[in-house]
C-alpha positions in Angstrom: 266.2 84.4 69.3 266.9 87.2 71.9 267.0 90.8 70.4 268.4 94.0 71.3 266.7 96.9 71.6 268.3 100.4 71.6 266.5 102.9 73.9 267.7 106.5 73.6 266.3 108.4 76.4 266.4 112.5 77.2 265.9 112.3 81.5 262.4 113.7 81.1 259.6 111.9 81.7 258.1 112.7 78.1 260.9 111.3 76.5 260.4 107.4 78.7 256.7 107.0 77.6 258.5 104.5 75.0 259.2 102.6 78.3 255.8 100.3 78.1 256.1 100.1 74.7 258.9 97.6 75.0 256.5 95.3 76.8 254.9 94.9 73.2 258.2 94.2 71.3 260.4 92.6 73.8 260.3 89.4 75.4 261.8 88.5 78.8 265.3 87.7 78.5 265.7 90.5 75.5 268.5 92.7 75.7 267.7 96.6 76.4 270.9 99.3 76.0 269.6 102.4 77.4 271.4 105.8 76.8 271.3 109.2 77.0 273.2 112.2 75.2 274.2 115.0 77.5 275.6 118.1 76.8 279.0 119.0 78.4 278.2 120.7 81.9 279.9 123.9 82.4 282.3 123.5 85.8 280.2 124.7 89.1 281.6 127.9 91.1 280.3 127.3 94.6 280.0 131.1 96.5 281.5 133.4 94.3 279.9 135.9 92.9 280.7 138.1 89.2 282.7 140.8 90.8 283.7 139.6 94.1 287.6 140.0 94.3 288.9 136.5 93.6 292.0 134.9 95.3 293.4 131.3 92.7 295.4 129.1 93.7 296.0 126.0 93.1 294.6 123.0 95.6 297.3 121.0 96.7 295.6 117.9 96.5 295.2 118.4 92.4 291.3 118.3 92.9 290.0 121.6 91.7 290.4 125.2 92.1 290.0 127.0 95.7 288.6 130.8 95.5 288.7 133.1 98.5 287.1 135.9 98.4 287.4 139.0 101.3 286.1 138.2 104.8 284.7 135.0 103.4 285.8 131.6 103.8 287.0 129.9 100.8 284.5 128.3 98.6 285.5 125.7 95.7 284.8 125.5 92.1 285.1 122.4 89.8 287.6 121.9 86.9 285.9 121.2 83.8 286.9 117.7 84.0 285.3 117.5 87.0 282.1 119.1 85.5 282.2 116.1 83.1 282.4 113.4 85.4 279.3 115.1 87.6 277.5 115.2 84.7 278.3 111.7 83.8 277.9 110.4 87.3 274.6 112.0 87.2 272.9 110.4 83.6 274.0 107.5 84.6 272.1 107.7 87.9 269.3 108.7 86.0 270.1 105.2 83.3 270.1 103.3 86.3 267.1 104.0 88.1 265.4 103.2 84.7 267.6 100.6 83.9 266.2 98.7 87.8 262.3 99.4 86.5 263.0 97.5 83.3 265.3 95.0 84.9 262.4 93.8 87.1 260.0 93.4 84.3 262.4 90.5 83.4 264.7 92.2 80.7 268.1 92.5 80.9 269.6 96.0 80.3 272.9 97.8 79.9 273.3 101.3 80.1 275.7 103.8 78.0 276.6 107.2 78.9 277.5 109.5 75.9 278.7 113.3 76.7 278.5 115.1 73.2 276.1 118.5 71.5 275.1 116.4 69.0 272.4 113.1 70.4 271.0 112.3 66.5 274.5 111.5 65.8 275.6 110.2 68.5 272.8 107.4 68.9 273.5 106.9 65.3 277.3 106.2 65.7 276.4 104.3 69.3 273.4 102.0 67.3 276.5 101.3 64.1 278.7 99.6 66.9 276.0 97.8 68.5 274.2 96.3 65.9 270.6 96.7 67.9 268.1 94.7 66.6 265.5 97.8 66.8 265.8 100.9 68.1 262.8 102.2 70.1 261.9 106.2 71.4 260.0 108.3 72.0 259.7 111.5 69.6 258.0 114.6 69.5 255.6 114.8 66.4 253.0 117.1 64.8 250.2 116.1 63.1 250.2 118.1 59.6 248.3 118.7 56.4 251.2 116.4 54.4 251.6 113.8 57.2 253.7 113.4 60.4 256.5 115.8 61.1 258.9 114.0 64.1 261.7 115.7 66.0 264.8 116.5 64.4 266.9 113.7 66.5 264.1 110.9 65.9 264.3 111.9 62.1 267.9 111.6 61.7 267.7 108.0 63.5 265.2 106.9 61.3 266.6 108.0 58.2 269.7 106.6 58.9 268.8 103.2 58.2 271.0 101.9 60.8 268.4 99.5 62.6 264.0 99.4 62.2 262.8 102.3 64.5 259.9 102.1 66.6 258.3 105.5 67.4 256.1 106.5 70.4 254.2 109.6 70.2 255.3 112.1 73.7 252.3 112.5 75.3 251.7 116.5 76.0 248.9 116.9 77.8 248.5 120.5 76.3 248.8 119.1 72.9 246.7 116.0 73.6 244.0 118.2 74.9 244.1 120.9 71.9 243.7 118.1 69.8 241.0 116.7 70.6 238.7 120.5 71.1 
């Protein structure tokens, strides 16, 4: 029987050391859904400047805002729908880049895309539609005199109870080597 594996990822490298992992729980042919939380991107203002003198008007073409400012050529700034879809266009980039590494180790893998300020819930509402069969990341943790403290996301995901979690350590190499001196 094929299972699905839920794989949250962050876009830094830390955060994909759960990636080899899934050579240990998965088979080939096993279903990965890789996502990411991002935070809603503020719109880009290209060329202008807090207190420059600022000309608006409206493009013609319904794509964006055009700014002029004195003895300059006009420069362009993004709506914040705009800023959305860059940012979205962008994760998923990022998704999809992984998405080919795992693809040629023989899984087969789907990517989601989720703009929101909240990841813990979000992977939590995402992983109660899906139905994963595990969900696998990567967390920060800290060893301590009462046990393991994980990060606040990987927490909330695991006491959820919305799927079995599998937890990876982020390696740090400043942790790793205060650790072990």
């Amino acid at each position: 029987m094929s299972k699905s594996v839920l794989v949250p990822l962050d876009g830094s490298e830390r955060s994909e050391t759960i990636l080899p992992a899934l050579d240990a729980v998965c088979a080939s042919g096993d279903e990965i859904v890789l996502i990411s939380i991002g935070s809603p991107s503020k719109p880009q203002q290209v060329g202008v400047e807090q207190g420059d003198d600022v000309l608006l008007s409206s493009s013609n073409l319904g794509m964006g805002l055009t700014f002029a400012t004195p003895h300059e050529e006009p420069v362009y700034a993004e709506s914040s729908g705009q800023a959305l879809q860059r940012a979205t266009a962008e994760i998923g980039d990022y998704l999809a880049d992984r998405a080919s590494e795992l693809t040629k180790r023989g899984f087969t893998v789907k990517t989601k895309v989720i703009i929101d300020t909240h990841p813990a819930e979000s992977i939590i509402r995402f992983a109660e539609t899906m139905h994963p069969t595990l969900i696998a990341m990567a967390t920060h943790s800290h060893n301590t005199i009462g046990g393991l403290i994980f990060s606040s996301a990987a927490t909330a995901v695991l006491r959820s109870g919305v799927a079995p979690v599998l937890l990876v350590r982020m390696k740090d190499p400043a942790i790793d080597d205060a650790i072990e001196h």
